[in-house]
C-alpha positions as CSV (number, residue, x, y, z in Angstrom):
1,X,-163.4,54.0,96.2
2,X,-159.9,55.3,96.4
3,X,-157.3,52.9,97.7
4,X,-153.6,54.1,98.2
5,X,-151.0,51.1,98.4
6,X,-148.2,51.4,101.1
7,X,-144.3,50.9,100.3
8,X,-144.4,48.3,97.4
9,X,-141.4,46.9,98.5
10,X,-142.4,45.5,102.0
11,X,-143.9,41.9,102.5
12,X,-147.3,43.7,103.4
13,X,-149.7,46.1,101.8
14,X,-152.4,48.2,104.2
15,X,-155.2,49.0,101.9
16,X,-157.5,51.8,103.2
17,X,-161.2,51.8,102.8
18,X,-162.7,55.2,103.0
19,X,-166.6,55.2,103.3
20,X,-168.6,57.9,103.5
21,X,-170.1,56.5,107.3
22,X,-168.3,57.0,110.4
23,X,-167.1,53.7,110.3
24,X,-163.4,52.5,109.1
25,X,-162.5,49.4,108.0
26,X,-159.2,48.2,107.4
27,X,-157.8,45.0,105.8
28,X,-154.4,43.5,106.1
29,X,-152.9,41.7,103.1
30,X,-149.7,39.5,103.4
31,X,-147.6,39.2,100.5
32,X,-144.8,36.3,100.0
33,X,-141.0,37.6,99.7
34,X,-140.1,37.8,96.3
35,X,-137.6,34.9,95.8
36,X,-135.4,36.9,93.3
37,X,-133.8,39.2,96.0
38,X,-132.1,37.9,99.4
39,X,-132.6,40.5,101.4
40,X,-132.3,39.5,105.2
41,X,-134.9,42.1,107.0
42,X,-133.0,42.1,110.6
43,X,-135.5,43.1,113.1
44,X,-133.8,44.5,116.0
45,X,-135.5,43.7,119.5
46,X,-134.0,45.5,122.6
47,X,-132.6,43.0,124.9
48,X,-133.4,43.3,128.8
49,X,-130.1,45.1,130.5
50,X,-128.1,42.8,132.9
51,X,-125.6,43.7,135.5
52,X,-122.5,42.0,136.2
53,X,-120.4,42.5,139.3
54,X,-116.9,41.4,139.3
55,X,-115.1,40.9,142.6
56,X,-111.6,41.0,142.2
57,X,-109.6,39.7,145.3
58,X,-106.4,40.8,145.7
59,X,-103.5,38.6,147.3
60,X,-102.3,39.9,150.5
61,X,-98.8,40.6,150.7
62,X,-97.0,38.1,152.8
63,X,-94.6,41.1,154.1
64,X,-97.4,43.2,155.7
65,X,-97.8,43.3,159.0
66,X,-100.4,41.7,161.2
67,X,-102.7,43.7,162.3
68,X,-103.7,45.3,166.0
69,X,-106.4,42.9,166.5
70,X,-104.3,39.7,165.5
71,X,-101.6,40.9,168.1
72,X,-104.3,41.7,171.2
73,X,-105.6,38.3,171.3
74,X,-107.6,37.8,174.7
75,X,-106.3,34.7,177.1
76,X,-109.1,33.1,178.6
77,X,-108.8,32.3,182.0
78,X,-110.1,28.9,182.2
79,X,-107.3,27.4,184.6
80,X,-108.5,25.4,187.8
81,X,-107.4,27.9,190.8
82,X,-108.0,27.5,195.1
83,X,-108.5,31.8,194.9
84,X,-111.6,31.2,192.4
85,X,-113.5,29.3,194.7
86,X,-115.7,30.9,197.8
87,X,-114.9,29.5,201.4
88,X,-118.3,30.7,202.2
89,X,-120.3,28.6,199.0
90,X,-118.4,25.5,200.7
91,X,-118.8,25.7,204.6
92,X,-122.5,26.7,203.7
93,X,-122.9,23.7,201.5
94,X,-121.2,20.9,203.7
95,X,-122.8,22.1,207.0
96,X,-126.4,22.3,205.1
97,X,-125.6,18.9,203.6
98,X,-124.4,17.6,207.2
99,X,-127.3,18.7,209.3
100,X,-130.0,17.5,207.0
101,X,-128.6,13.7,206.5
102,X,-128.0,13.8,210.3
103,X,-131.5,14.7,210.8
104,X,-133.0,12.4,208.9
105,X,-130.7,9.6,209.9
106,X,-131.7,10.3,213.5
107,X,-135.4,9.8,213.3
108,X,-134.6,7.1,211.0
109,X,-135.4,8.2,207.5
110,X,-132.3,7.3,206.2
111,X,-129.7,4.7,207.1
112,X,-126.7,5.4,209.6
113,X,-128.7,6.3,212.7
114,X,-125.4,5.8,214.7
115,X,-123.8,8.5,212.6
116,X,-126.3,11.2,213.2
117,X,-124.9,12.7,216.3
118,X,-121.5,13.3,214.6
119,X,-123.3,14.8,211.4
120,X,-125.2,17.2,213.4
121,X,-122.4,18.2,216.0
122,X,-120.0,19.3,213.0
123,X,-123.2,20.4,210.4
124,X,-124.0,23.1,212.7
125,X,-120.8,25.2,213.0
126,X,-119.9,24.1,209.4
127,X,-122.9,25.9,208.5
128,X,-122.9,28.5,210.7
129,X,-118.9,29.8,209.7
130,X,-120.1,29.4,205.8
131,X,-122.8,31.9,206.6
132,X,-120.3,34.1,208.3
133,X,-117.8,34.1,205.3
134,X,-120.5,34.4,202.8
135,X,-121.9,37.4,204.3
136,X,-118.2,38.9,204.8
137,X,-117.2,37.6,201.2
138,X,-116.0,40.3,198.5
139,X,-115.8,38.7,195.4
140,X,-113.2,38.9,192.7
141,X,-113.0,41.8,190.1
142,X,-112.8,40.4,185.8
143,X,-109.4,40.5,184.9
144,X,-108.7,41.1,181.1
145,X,-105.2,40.0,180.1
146,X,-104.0,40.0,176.0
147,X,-101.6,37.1,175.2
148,X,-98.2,39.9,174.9
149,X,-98.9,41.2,178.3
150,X,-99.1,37.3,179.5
151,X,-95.9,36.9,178.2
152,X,-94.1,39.9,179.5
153,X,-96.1,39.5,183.2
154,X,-92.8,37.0,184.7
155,X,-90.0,39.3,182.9
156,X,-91.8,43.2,183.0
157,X,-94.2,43.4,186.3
158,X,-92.8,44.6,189.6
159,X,-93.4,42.3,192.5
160,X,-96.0,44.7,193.7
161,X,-98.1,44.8,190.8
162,X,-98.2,40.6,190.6
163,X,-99.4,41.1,194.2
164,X,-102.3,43.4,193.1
165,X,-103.4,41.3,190.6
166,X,-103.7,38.1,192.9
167,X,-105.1,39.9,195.3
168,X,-108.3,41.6,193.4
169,X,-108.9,38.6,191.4
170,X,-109.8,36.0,194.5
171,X,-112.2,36.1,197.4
172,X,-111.4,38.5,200.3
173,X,-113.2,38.2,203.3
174,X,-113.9,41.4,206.0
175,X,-112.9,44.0,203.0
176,X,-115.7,46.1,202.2
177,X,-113.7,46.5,199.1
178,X,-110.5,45.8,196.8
179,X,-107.7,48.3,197.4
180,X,-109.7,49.5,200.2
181,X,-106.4,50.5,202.2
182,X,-104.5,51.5,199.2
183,X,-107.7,54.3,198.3
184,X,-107.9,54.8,201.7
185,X,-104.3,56.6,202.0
186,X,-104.1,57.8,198.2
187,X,-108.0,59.7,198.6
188,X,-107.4,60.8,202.1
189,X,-111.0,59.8,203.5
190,X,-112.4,62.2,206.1
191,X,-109.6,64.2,206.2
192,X,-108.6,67.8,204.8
193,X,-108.4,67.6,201.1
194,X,-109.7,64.1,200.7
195,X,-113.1,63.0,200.1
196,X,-116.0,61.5,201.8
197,X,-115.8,57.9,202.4
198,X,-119.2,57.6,200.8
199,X,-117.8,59.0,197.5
200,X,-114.7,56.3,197.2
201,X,-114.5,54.8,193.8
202,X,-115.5,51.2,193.1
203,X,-112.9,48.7,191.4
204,X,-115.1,47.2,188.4
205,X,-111.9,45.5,187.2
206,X,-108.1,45.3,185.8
207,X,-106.8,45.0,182.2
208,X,-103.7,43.6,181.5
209,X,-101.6,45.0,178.4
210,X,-98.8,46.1,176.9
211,X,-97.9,49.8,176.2
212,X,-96.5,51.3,172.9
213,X,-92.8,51.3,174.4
214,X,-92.7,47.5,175.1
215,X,-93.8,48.2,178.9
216,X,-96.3,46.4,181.1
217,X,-99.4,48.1,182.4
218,X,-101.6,46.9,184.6
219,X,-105.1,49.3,184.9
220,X,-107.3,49.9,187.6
221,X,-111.2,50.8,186.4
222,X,-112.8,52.5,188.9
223,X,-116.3,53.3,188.9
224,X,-116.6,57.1,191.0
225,X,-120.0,58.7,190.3
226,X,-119.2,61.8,193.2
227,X,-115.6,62.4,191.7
228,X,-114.3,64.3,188.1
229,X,-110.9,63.5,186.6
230,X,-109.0,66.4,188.0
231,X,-109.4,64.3,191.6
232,X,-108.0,61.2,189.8
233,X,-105.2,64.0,188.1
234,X,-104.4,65.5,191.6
235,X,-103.4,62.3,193.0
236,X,-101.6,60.9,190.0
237,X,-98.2,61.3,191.6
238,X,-99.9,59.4,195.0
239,X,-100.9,56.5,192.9
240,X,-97.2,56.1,191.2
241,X,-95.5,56.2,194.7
242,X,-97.8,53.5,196.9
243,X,-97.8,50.9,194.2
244,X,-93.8,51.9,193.3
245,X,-91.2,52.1,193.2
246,X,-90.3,51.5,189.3
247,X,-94.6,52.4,188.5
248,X,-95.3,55.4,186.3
249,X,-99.0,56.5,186.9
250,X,-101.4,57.9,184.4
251,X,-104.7,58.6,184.5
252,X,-108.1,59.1,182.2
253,X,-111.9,58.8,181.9
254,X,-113.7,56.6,180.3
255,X,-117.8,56.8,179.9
256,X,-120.4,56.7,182.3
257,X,-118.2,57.5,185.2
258,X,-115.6,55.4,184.8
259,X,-111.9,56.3,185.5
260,X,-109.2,54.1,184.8
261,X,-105.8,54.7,186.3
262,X,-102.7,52.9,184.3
263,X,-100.1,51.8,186.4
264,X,-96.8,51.4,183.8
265,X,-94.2,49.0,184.9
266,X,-90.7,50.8,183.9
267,X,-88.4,47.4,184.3
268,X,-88.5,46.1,180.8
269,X,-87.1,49.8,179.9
270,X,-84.8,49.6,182.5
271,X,-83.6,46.3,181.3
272,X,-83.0,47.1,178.1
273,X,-80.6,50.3,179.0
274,X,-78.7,48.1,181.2
């Protein structure tokens, strides 16, 4: 039986068995080290890979400048205000209330029977003018205002566009619109070169800011689904003269029909040259 010996020099020896049969057999033999050499086998076993991330964060620089969101910060308008409450919610609500405790103080549901007949006599036309004005009511546009065109409103704003604002941002009554006259006279309704009355643009609301020059602009966004921007374009020069004088008009489109018609305030530049 042959046997052939593997690398004398390792701590273990394969021994072969070759047999004649289709079978193999195979035995392992394990040797002690020999003590009279130190030989340190290192056995090198791959190590899983790991990935580190390091985030470095850098210091900002104390000099920059803040940025264009820091400067447009939104003022909420949270302030108690007469022009932000509806005449109509409150007729409706004290004549209601009146005629219904008058009623039931008169058949005697609930105390002050001798009070009934002055309940009901001022319920009813209470009610009935709260109806009125509710049905009439047009309610306030959303007014957008960033804290530098707050600021500059007293000092930059003409007298005329103060007025707009106050009056598009409380309850009219008998207006089938805001601006209604001012559209009226700038579109020419029903007349040659102006438009249909049915395709007058809708005031969706007004945005208060501050232009690149240091100038306060008050914008109109109108909502006009019958009308393209050259309309808006062709009466640029109308818009500037009714809400003038000292107003610089420009106009654009937004998305989804919307138009929106800047109306630049020219006093803080005229302020400054003087």
């Amino acid at each position: 039986m042959p046997m052939k010996a593997i690398s004398p020099t390792s701590t273990a020896i394969i021994i072969h068995s070759h047999h004649h049969s289709v079978n193999h057999h195979r035995w392992f033999l394990s040797l002690p080290p020999r003590p009279q050499r130190h030989q340190h086998l290192t056995r090198s076993t791959p190590k899983p890979h790991s990935l580190k991330l390091t985030f470095i964060t850098k210091a900002a620089d104390s000099t920059s400048q803040p940025s264009s969101s820091v400067a447009k910060t939104i003022v909420a308008d949270d302030g108690f205000s007469f022009s932000k409450l509806s005449f109509g919610v409150i007729g409706l609500g004290v004549g209601i209330s009146l005629l219904s405790y008058g009623f039931g103080a008169y058949f005697n549901f609930l105390p002050g029977s001798e009070w009934s007949a002055i309940m009901l006599t001022y319920g009813f036309p209470l009610a009935l003018i709260g109806m009125a004005l509710k049905y009439a009511e047009l309610k306030p546009v959303p007014c957008l205002t960033y804290s530098d065109a707050q600021m500059l409103r007293e000092t930059g704003a003409t007298p005329i566009l103060k007025q707009v604002k106050s009056d598009v941002t409380r309850y009219r009554y008998g207006d089938e619109q805001h601006l209604d006259e001012a559209l009226k006279r700038i579109f020419q309704y029903g007349q040659g070169g102006g438009i249909p009355r049915r395709s007058a643009p809708i005031l969706q609301m007004i945005r208060e800011e501050v232009t690149e020059d240091g100038n306060y602009c008050l914008v109109l966004v109108f909502e006009a689904k019958a009308l393209q921007l050259s309309d808006f374009e062709q009466r640029q020069a109308k818009f500037a003269s009714f809400f003038g004088p000292g107003i610089t008009a420009e106009v654009g489109k937004g998305e989804d029909n919307i138009y929106e018609v800047r109306l630049i305030s020219n006093s803080t530049s005229n302020a400054s040259a003087s």
